[in-house]
N, C-alpha and C positions, 0 to 999 in steps of 0.2 A: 084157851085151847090151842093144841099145837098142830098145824098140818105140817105134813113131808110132801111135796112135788114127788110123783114119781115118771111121768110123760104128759108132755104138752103137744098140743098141734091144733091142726087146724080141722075145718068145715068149709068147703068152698062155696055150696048153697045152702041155707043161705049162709054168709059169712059167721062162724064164730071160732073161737079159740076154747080149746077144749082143753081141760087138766083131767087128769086120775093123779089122785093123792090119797092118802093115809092119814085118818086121823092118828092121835093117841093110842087108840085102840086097838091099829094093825088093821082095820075095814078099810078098804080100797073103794073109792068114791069116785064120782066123776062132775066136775063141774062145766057145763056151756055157760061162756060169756057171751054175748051174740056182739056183733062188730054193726054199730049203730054212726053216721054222718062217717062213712068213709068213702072215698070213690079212686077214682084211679089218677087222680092231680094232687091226693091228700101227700102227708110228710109222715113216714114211717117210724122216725124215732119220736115223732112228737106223741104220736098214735100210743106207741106201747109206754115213752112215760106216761100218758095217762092213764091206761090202764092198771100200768104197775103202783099207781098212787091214788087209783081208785078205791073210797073207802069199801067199798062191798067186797073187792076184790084183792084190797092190797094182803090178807093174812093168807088167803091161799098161792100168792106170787111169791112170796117171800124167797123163795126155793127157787125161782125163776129167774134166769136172767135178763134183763133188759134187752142185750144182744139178741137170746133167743128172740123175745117175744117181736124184735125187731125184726127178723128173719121171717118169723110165720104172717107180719104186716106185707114183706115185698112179697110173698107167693099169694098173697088175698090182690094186692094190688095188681100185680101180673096174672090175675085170673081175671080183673076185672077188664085190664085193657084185653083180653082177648089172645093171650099168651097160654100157650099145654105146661103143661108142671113140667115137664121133661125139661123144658127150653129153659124155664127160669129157674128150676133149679141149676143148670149148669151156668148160668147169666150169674147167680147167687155166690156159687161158689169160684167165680174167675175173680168176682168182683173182691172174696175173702181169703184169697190163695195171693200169695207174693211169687211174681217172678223174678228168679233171682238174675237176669240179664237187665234187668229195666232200671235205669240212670234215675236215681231219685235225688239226683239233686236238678234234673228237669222238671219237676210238680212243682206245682203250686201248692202252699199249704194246709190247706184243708187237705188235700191230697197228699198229703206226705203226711199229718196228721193219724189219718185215717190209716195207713200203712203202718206206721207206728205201732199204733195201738192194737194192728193185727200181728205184729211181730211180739209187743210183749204180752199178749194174749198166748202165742207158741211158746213162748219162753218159761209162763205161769205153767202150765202144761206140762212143759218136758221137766221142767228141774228137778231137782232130788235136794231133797231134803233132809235134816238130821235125823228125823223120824219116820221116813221111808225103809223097809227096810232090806233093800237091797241099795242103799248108801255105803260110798266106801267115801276116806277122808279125802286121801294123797292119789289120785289118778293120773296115773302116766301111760301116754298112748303115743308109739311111733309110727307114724304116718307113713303108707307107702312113698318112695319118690319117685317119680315118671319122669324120664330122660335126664339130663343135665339141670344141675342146681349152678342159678344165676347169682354171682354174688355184686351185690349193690356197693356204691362208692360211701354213701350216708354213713356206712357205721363203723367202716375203717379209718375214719380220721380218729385223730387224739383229741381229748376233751380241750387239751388246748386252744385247738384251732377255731373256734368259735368266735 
């Protein structure tokens, strides 16, 4: 049997993770996972790989992604420490949003890691594909220029000079 995910979320009392999915059929279902030995010192991504490889539950995750189901882990856990959704969803998304002023070659690696994989996470997102179809092949874009163009010493030598 084949389900479609079509929205996931959560329950804050008591805790569960909630799907509506589609069988086969086109009937729209709803399934409650209830969120059992979790508290507010647990590990969020360990949380939702289990859930996502849980056998009861792994055929309706399918559709899911780990990321998500990571996501709806930290707003159960920041409800548990006593945090409004307001707070930790914006806590959520500073923590998934890249500031493009911030030196990442100051992290440490996990921490640059973690940046990474939210950059190629953007990048899966925006691209354009052969089979999109508003893809074009050859894209040329000229870029405004604002004030004076600095010219660098680097690319005026002769390949000799090396």
């Amino acid at each position: 049997m084949s389900y479609k995910a079509k929205k996931c979320g959560i329950r804050l009392e008591p805790p569960a993770i909630i799907l509506v999915y589609e069988k086969t059929e086109g009937k729209s279902r709803q399934r409650i996972m209830p969120i059992r030995n979790f508290s507010k010192f647990s590990d969020c991504s360990r949380a939702a790989e289990q859930l996502k490889n849980n056998p009861r539950h792994r055929q309706y995750l399918e559709g899911v992604s780990l990321k998500q189901l990571e996501r709806l882990y930290k707003l159960v856990k920041a409800h548990l420490k006593g945090e409004s959704l307001e707070v930790s969803l914006q806590v959520i998304r500073k923590e998934e949003s890249i500031d493009p002023d911030e030196d990442l070659n100051k992290l440490d690696d996990k921490e640059l890691a973690k940046r990474k994989s939210i950059m190629d996470e953007l990048f899966e997102k925006n691209r354009k594909k052969k089979d999109d179809p508003d893809f074009e092949y050859n894209v040329e874009v000229d870029f405004p220029q604002e004030g004076v163009v600095e010219s660098c010493g680097w690319d005026d030598e002769s390949e000799e000079g090396f």
